[in-house]
C-alpha positions in Angstrom: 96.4 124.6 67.9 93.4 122.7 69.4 94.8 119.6 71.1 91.9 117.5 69.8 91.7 118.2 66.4 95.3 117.8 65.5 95.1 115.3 62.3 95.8 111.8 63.9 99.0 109.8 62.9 98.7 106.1 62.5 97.1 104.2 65.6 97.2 100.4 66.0 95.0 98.2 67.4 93.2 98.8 71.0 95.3 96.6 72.6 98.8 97.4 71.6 97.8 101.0 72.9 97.1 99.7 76.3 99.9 100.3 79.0 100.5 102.7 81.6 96.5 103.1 82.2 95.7 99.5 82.1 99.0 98.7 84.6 97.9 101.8 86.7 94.1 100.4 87.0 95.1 96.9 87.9 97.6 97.7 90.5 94.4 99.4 92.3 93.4 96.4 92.6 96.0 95.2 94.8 95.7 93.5 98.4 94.7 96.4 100.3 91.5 97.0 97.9 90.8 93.5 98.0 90.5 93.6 101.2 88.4 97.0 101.3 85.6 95.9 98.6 85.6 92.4 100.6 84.7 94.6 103.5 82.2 96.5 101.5 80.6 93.5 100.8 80.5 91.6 103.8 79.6 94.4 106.2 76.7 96.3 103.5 76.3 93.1 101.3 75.1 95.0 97.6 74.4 98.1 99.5 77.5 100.1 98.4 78.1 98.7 95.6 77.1 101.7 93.8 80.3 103.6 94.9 82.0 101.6 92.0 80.1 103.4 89.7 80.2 106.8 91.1 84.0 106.5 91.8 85.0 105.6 88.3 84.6 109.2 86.7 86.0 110.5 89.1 89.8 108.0 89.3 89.2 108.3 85.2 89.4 112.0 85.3 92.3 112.1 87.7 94.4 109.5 86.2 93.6 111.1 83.0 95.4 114.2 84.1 98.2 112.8 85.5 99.0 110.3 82.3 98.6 114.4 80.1 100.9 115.4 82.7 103.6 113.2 81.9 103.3 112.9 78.4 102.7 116.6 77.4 105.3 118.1 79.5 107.8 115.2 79.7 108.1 115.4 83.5 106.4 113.5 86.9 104.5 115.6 88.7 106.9 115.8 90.9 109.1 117.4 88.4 106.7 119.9 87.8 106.1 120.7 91.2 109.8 121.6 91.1 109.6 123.7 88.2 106.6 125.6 88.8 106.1 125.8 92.8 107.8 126.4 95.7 110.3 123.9 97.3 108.0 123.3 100.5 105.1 122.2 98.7 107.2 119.7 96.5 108.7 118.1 99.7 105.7 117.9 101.0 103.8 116.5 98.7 106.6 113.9 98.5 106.9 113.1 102.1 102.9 112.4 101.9 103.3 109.8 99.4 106.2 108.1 101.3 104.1 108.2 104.2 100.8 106.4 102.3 103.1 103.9 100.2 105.4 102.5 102.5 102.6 101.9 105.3 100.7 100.5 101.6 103.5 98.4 100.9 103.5 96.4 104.0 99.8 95.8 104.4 100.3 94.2 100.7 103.7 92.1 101.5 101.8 91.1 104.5 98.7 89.9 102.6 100.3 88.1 100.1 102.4 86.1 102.0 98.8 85.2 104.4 97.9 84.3 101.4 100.5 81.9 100.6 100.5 80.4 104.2 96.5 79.8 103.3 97.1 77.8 100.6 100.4 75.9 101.8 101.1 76.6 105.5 104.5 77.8 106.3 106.0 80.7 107.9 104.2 83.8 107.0 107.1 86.4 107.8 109.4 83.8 105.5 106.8 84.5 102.5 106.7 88.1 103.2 110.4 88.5 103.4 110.8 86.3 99.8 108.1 88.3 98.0 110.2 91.8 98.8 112.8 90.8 97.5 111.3 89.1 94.6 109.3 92.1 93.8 112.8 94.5 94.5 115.0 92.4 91.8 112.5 92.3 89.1 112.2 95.6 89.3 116.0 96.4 89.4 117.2 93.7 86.9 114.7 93.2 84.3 114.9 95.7 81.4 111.7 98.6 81.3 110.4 96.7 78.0 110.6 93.7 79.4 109.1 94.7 82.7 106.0 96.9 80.8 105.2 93.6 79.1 105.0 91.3 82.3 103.4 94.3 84.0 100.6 94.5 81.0 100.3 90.3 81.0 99.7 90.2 85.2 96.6 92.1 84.6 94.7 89.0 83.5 95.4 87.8 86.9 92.2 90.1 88.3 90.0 87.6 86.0 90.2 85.3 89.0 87.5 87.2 91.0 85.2 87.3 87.5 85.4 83.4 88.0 85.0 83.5 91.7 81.7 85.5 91.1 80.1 82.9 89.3 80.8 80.2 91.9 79.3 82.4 94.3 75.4 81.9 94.5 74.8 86.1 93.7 71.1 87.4 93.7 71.7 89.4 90.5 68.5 91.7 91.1 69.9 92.4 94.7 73.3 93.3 92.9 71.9 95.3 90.2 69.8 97.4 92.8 73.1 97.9 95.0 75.1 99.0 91.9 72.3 101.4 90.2 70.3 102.8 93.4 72.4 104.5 95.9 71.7 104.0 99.7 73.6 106.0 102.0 73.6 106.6 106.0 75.3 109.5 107.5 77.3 107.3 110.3 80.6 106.7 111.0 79.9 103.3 109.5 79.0 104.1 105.6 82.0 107.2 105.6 84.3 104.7 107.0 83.5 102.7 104.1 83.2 105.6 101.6 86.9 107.0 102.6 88.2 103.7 102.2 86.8 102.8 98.7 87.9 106.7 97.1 91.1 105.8 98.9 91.4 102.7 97.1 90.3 103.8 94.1 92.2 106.9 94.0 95.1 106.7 95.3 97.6 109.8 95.5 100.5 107.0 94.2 98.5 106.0 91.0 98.4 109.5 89.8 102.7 109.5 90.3 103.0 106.4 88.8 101.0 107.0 85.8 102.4 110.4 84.8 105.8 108.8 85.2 105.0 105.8 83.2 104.0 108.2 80.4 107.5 109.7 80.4 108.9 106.1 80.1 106.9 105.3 77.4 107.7 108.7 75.5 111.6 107.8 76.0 111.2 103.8 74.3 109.4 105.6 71.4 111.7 108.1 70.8 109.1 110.7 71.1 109.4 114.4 72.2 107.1 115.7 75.0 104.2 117.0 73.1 104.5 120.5 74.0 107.5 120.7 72.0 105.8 118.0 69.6 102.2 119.7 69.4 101.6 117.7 65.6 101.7 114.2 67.4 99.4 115.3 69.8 96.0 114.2 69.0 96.8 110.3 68.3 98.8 110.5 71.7 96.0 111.8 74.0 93.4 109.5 72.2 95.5 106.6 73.1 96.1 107.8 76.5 91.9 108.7 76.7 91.5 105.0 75.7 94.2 103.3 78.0 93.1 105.2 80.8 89.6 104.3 80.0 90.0 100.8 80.0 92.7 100.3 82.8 89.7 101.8 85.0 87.0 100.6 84.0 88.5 97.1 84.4 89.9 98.4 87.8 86.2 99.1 89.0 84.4 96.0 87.3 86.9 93.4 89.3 86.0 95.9 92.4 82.3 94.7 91.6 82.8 91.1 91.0 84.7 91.3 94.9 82.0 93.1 96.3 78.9 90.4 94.4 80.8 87.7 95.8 81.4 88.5 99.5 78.0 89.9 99.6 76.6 86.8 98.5 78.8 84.4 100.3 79.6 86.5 103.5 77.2 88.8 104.2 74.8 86.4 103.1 75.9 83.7 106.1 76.0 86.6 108.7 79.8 87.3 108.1 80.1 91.3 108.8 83.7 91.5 109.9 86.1 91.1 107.1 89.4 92.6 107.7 92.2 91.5 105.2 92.0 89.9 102.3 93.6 86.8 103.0 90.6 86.4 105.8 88.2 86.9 103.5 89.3 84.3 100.9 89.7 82.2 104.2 85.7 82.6 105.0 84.6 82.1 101.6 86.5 77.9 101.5 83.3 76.4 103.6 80.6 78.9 101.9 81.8 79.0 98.3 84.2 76.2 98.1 87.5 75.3 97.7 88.0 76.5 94.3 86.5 80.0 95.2 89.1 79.9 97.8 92.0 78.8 95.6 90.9 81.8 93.1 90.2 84.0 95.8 94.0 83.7 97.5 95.6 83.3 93.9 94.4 86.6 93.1 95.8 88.0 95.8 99.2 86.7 95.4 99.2 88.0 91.7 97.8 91.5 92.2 100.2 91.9 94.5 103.3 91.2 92.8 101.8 93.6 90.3 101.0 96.3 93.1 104.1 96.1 95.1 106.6 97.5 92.5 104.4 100.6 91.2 103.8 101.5 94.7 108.0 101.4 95.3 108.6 102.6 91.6 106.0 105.5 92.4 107.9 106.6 95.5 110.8 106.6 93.9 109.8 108.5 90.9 108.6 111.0 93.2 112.1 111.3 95.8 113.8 111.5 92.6 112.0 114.2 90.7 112.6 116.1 94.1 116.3 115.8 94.3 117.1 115.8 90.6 118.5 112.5 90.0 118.4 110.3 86.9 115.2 108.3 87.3 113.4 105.6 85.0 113.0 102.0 84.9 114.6 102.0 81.5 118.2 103.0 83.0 120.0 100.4 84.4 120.6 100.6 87.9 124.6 101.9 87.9 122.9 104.6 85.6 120.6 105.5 88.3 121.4 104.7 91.9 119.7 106.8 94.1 116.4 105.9 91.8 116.9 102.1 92.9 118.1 102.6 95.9 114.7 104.5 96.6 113.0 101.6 95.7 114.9 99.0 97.6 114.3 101.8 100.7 111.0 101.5 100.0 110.3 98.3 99.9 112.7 97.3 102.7 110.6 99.8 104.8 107.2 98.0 104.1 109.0 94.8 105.1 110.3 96.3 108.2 106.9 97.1 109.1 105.7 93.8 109.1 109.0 92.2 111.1 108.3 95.0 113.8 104.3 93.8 114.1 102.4 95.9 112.4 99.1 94.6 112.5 97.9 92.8 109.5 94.2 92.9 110.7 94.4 96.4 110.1 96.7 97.7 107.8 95.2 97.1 104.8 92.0 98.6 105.2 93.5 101.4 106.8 96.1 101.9 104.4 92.8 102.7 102.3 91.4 105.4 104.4 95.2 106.8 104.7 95.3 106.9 100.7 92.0 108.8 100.7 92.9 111.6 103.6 96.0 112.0 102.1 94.1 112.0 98.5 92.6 115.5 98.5 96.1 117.9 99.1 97.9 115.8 96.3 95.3 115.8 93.8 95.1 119.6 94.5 98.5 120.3 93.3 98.2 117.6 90.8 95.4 119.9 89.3 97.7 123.5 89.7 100.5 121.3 87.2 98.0 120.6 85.0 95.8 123.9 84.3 99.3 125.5 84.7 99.8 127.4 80.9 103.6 127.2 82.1 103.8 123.9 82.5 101.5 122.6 79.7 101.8 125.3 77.2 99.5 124.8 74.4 98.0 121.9 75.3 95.9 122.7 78.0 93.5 120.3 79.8 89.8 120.1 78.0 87.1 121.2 80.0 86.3 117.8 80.7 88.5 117.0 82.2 88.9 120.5 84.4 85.6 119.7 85.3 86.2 116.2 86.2 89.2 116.5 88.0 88.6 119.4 90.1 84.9 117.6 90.9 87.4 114.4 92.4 89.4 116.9 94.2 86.4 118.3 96.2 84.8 115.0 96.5 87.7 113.6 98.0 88.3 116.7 100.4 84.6 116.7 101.1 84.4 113.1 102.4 87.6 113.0 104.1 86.2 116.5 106.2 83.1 114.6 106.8 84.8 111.2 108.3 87.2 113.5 110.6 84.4 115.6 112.0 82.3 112.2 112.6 
């Protein structure tokens, strides 16, 4: 049966099918993007800002097939992996994620808590240390429906940097040249930049996350995978097409608005060097004023409460799928240990990094470029799972998405060859 023409079963509203997609797209948005599209925009004012458009096909296709992943099989990727491939590529795959999240994890503890100090003053390794552990309990202790909801609400938080645009002074013709006519130099430079912002925009722990999240929401529902389900299929992947839709194009508008403002407050004042997020909100107080700042450092604080638990659920979604034990953030903890202990690992490892020194001028644009080397060998498994007939039975991937996904693979690999061989 043709998984797009299977006769659609009651759908509510747009926004009651919003979830996994719209959590996934906002937690892209988290300190370590901030910090890269602040970059963009201060180094090459308006003149990347057309990456935003030309990425969003691309993180929609892939997220796309991760979220069918999940939901038609039942499984993570992860899971899959298992299933369907040999044990080496599974454990490698994994240790690559664990790799990009954890190194992720503590360039975004780091920057919230500069954040805080920013606003307040205080002791910045005191903040860091509270929003771990903040971040670790409401993940462990809040129930999954509980937790989606908040998840779902802290997206409105990205709305600060739609606000912080309009206090910003932008030359909207300059903008909409930047965003609609690409300019491109073949330096170190501009693939720097270009790594970075795929990195940030796909990032091999969204695709994780997502297909996981799917599984989660199949399990509140009471809904079987849909391969052995095939007749609820079509109302499924339309709200799934939708979510995914949304969460990113959301994802890559807020990436704009960050972009507009420190190009027209920054790079506009001769500001080139921006090289975390909290800095940046710090350079746009005597530019843009204090309530740019206050919006700018707020938004950082939020998106990372929002970012830090998917990247330490993602991980642990992942090490579980590889070593079979009960997983999902809709068990409670004594009925998955090694699933929450992953995630306390995880997160205590971010915050390790920070107590030993890691440099907060550079981890979070780096963990950017990181995600986007790292990118290309995940998102080519990602792709085996889901053209796999095995693993997807009937309901195999429309061309569009083939197309699309397998065009973000090679993208991805193509640009991460070109900034190693610069």
């Amino acid at each position: 049966m043709d998984n797009e023409t299977v006769p659609e079963t009651f759908a509510p509203g747009l926004a009651a099918r919003l979830g996994p997609g719209l959590v996934t797209g906002a937690a892209d948005d988290d300190p370590s993007g901030i910090a890269t599209y602040s970059q963009m925009g201060a180094q090459f004012g308006y003149g990347l800002a057309w990456t935003m458009l030309f990425s969003f096909p691309l993180m929609a296709a892939i997220q796309a097939v991760s979220a069918r992943i999940g939901c038609v099989t039942g499984r993570g990727i992860a899971a899959n992996l298992r299933r369907h491939y040999p044990r080496p590529v599974l454990a490698g795959v994994v240790c690559l994620l664990l790799v990009a999240n954890i190194f992720n994890l503590a360039a975004d503890l780091g920057a919230m808590a500069a954040a805080v100090a920013l606003l307040i003053g205080g002791p910045v390794l005191a903040y860091m240390v509270a929003f771990g552990v903040v971040c670790l309990l409401a993940e462990t202790l809040i129930s999954y429906a509980a937790y989606a909801r908040y998840l779902k609400w802290a997206t409105l938080s990205l709305f600060a940097y739609v606000a912080v645009v309009f206090t910003a002074g932008v030359d909207w013709g300059a903008a909409l040249r930047g965003t609609l006519v690409p300019s491109f130099a073949f330096d170190r430079n501009h693939l720097f930049a270009l790594v970075a912002v795929l990195g940030t925009t796909i990032s091999p722990y969204l695709f994780f996350w997502q297909a996981a999240q799917e599984t989660e929401e199949l399990r509140r529902r009471h809904i079987k995978a849909l391969c052995l389900a095939p007749r609820q299929a079509g109302a499924e992947l339309r709200r799934i097409r939708d979510d995914t839709l949304v969460g990113m194009g959301i994802s890559n508008a807020i990436a704009l608005c960050i972009i507009f403002a420190t190009a027209a407050t920054l790079h506009a004042h001769g500001i080139s060097q921006i090289d975390t997020a909290a800095q940046a909100a710090e350079a746009l107080k005597p530019i843009a004023g204090p309530f740019a700042f206050v919006l700018f450092a707020a938004g950082i604080i939020a998106t990372g409460m929002l970012a830090v638990p998917v990247l330490a659920g993602s991980a642990a979604y992942a090490v579980s799928e590889l070593f079979r034990w009960d997983e999902g953030l809709d068990r409670r903890p004594k009925e998955a240990r090694w699933f929450y202990a992953t995630i306390a690992a995880a997160t205590f490892a971010g915050m390790g990094l920070n107590l030993i020194g890691i440099d907060p001028i550079k981890a979070l644009y780096w963990s950017a470029v990181l995600n986007g080397l790292l990118a290309a060998p995940v998102m080519v498994v990602t792709m085996l799972v889901a053209t796999n007939p095995r693993a997807m039975g009937r309901l195999a991937l429309p061309p569009h998405l083939v197309v699309g996904g397998w065009t973000a693979t090679l993208v991805m690999a193509l640009a991460s060859a070109l900034f190693l061989l610069m």
